[in-house]
C-alpha positions in Angstrom: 40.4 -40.7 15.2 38.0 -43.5 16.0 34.7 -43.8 14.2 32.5 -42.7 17.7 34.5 -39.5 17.8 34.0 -39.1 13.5 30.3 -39.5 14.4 30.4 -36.8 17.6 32.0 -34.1 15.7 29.6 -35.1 12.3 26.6 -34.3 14.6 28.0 -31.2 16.2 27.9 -29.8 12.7 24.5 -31.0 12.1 23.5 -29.3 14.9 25.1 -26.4 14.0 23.9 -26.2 11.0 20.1 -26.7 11.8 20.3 -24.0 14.4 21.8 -21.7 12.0 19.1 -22.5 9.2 16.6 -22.2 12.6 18.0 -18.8 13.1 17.6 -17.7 9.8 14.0 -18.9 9.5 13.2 -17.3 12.4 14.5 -13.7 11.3 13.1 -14.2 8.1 9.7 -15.0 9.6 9.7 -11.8 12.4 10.2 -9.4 9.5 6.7 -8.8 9.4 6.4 -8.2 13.1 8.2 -4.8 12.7 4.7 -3.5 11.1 3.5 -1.2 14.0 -0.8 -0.8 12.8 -0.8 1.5 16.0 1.8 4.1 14.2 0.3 3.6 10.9 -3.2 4.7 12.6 -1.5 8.0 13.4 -0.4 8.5 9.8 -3.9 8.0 9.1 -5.1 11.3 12.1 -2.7 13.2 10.9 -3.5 13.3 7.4 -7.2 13.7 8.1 -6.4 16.5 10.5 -5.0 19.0 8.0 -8.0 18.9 6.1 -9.7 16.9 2.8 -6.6 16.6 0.7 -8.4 18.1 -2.3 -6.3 19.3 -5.4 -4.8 22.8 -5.1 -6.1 23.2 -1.4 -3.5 24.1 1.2 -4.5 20.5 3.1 -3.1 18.7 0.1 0.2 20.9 0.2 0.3 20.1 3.8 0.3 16.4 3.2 2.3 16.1 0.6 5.3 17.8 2.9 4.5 15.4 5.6 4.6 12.4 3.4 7.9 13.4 2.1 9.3 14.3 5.7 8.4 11.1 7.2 9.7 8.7 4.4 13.0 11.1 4.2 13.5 10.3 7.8 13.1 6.5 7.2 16.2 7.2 4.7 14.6 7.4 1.7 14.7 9.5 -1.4 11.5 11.2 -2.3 10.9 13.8 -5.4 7.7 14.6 -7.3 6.2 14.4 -10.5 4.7 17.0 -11.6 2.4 16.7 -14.6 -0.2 17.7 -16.4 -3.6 15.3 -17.4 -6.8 16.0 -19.0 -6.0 20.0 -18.5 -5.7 19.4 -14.1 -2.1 19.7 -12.6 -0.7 16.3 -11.1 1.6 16.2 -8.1 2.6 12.5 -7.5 5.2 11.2 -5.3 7.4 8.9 -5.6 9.6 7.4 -3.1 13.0 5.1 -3.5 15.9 3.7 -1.7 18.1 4.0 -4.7 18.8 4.6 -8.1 18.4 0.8 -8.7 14.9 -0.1 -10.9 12.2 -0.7 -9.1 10.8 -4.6 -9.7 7.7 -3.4 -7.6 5.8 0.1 -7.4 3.5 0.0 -3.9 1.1 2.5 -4.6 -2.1 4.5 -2.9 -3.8 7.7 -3.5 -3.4 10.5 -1.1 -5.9 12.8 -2.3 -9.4 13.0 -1.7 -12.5 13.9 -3.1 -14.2 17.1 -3.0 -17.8 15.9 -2.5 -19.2 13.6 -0.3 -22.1 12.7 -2.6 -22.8 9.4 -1.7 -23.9 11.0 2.0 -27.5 10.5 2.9 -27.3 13.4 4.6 -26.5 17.2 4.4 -23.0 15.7 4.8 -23.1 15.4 0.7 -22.1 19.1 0.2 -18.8 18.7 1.9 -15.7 17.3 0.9 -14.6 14.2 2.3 -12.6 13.7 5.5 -10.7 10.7 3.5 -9.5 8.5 6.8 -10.1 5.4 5.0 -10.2 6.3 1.3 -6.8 7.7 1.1 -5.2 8.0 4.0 -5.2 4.5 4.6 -3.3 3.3 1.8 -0.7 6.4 2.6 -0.2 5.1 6.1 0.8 1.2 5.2 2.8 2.5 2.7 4.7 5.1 5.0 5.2 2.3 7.8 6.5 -0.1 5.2 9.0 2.4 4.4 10.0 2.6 8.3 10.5 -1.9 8.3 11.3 -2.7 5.0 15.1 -4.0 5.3 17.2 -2.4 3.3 18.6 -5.2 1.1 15.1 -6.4 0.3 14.6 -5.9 -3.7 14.2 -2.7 -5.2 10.5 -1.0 -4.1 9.1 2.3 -5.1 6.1 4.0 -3.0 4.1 5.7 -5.1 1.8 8.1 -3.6 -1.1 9.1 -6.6 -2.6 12.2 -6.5 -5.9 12.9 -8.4 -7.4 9.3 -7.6 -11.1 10.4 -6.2 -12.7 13.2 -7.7 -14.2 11.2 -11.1 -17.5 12.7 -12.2 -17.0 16.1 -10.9 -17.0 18.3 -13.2 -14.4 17.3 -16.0 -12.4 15.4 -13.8 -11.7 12.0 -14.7 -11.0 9.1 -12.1 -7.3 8.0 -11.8 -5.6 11.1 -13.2 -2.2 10.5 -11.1 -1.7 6.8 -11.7 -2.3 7.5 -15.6 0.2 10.6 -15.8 2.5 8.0 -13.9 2.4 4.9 -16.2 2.2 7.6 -19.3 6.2 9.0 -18.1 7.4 5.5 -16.8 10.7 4.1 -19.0 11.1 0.8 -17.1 9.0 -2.0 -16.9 8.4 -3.1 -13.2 7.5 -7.0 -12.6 4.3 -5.9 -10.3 2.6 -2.9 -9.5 0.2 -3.4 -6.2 -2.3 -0.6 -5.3 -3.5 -0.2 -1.6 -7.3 1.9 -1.4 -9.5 1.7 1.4 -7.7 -0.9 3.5 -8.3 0.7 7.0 -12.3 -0.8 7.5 -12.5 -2.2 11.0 -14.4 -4.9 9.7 -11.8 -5.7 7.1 -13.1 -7.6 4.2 -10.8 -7.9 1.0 -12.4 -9.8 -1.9 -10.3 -10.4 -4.7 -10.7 -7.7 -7.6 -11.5 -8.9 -11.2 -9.2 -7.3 -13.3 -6.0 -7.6 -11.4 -3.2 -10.3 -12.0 -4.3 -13.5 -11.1 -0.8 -14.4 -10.3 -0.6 -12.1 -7.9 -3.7 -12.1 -6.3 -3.1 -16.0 -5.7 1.0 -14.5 -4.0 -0.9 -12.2 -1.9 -4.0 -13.8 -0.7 -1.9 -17.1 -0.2 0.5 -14.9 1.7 -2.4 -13.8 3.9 -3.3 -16.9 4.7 -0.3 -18.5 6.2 -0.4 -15.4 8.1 -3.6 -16.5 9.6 -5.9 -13.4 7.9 -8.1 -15.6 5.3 -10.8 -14.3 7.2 -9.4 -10.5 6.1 -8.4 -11.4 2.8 -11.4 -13.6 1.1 -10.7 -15.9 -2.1 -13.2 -14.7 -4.1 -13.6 -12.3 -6.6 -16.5 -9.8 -5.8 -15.9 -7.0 -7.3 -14.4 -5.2 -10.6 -12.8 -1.8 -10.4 -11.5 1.1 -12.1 -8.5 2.1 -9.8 -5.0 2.9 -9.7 -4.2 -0.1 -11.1 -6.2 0.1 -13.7 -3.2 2.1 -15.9 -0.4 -0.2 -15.2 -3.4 -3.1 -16.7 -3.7 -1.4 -19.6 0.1 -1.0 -20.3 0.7 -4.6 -20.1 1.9 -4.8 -16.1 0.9 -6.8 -14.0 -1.1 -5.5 -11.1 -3.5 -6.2 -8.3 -6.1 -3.6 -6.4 -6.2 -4.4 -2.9 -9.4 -2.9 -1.6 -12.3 -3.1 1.0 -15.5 -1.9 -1.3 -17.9 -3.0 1.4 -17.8 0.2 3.3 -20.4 2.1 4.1 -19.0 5.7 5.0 -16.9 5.4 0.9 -17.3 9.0 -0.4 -19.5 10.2 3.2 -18.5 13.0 5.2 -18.5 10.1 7.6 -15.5 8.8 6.5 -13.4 9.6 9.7 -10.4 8.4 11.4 -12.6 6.5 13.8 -13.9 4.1 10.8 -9.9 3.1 10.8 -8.9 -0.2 12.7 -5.1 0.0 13.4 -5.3 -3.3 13.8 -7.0 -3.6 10.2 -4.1 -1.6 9.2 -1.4 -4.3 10.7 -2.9 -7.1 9.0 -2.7 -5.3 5.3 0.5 -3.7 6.2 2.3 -7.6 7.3 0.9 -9.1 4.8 2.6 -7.0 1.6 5.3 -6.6 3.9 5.9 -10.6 4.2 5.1 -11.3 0.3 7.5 -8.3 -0.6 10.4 -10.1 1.6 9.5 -13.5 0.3 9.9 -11.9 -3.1 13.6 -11.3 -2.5 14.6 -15.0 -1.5 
């Protein structure tokens, strides 16, 4: 064989090669695409139409069967926790693919809180609708579970209950997410908490207690996505949230979360608050830095 015909057949493989490697980026890179904000803004209506999701009511019963039947149909396996905290009964949900260990818990609150007292209006004697605060989170976290491939690395979805109704009363904030990290026997690398991520005017500041590490995976990630102005590098706020237990236990963990909305703990807090395009934007973005954690 002459050397011209060597070098022919030496760049057919190159070429091969690159469009291989080309192929791969470019499946790699679509995976995020599969996030459908439009279906997740129906999650969001449906939960809000049985009713505020308050503890022991028959609209948190409701939603707890629907966010079971929708992530069983997606394939996965679902069970709850039942426990016990501060004297008030805990129903968390808890969501995997397999019996493998979960390296990262994806979690949100579904309930939500009985009193709208931050309403300037009569509204503050009424429990609150919950579209953003609560049902948000629940409806990335159920679309994730409808796109995330199934050989990506080992995710639980984590669905707290007893997140919102601090100050009432006895009740203490966070009561699912504490009974959670109290029964866990593994250690997971990351825990990252979704609350109030539906504004449609979207602003994420970084939160000061979470991982830095990870804030710095997830706002980076956001930014080669093109949603810096969604996800803003700079720390604005400091709050006591579901992450706030898997801190204090020594995991890492990050609080994703638009504080700057108005209608937080208002009987105005209604599904048309909710952006499904706001939605998208969170949803690819964890759904891109989960994929890129499995490479």
């Amino acid at each position: 064989m002459d050397i011209r015909k060597k070098q022919i057949i030496v760049y057919i493989a190159i070429g091969v090669l690159v469009i291989a490697l080309s192929i791969w980026l470019v499946t790699l890179d679509h995976h995020p695409v599969l996030f459908n904000g439009q279906r997740a803004y129906h999650d969001v209506v449906e939960q809000v139409a049985f009713g505020p999701r308050v503890p022991g009511s028959n609209a948190h019963a409701e939603t707890i069967s629907y966010i079971r039947n929708e992530l069983e149909k997606s394939g996965w396996l679902t069970k709850t926790q039942d426990a016990t905290w501060d004297g008030f009964p805990i129903q968390n949900v808890i969501a995997s693919r397999s019996n493998q260990t979960p390296q990262i818990i994806l979690g949100a609150h579904y309930d939500s809180r009985m009193l709208a007292d931050q309403d300037p209006g009569p509204g503050r004697n009424s429990p609150v609708p919950g579209a953003n605060d609560g049902a948000s989170g629940v409806a990335i976290l159920l679309e994730l579970a409808r796109n995330l491939p199934k050989n990506s690395l080992p995710v639980w979805l984590v669905f707290f209950d007893a997140e919102d109704d601090g100050g009432i009363g006895s009740r203490e904030w966070i009561m699912g997410s504490q009974a959670f990290v109290a029964g866990l026997t593994f250690r997971p690398k990351a825990a990252v908490i979704l609350d109030m991520v539906g504004d449609s005017d979207l602003n994420i500041y970084e939160e000061q207690n979470s991982n830095s590490e990870l804030v710095s995976e997830i706002w980076g990630q956001a930014a080669k996505l093109g949603f810096e102005q969604q996800f803003i590098p700079a720390i604005k706020y400091n709050m006591e949230d579901d992450h706030t237990p898997f801190l204090k236990a020594g995991i890492p963990a990050v609080d994703i979360i638009d504080f700057d909305y108005p209608y937080w703990h208002t009987a105005s807090d209604t599904p048309d608050k909710v952006s499904p395009k706001s939605l998208e934007i969170v949803g690819k973005t964890i759904m891109t830095w989960i994929l890129g954690q499995s490479h």
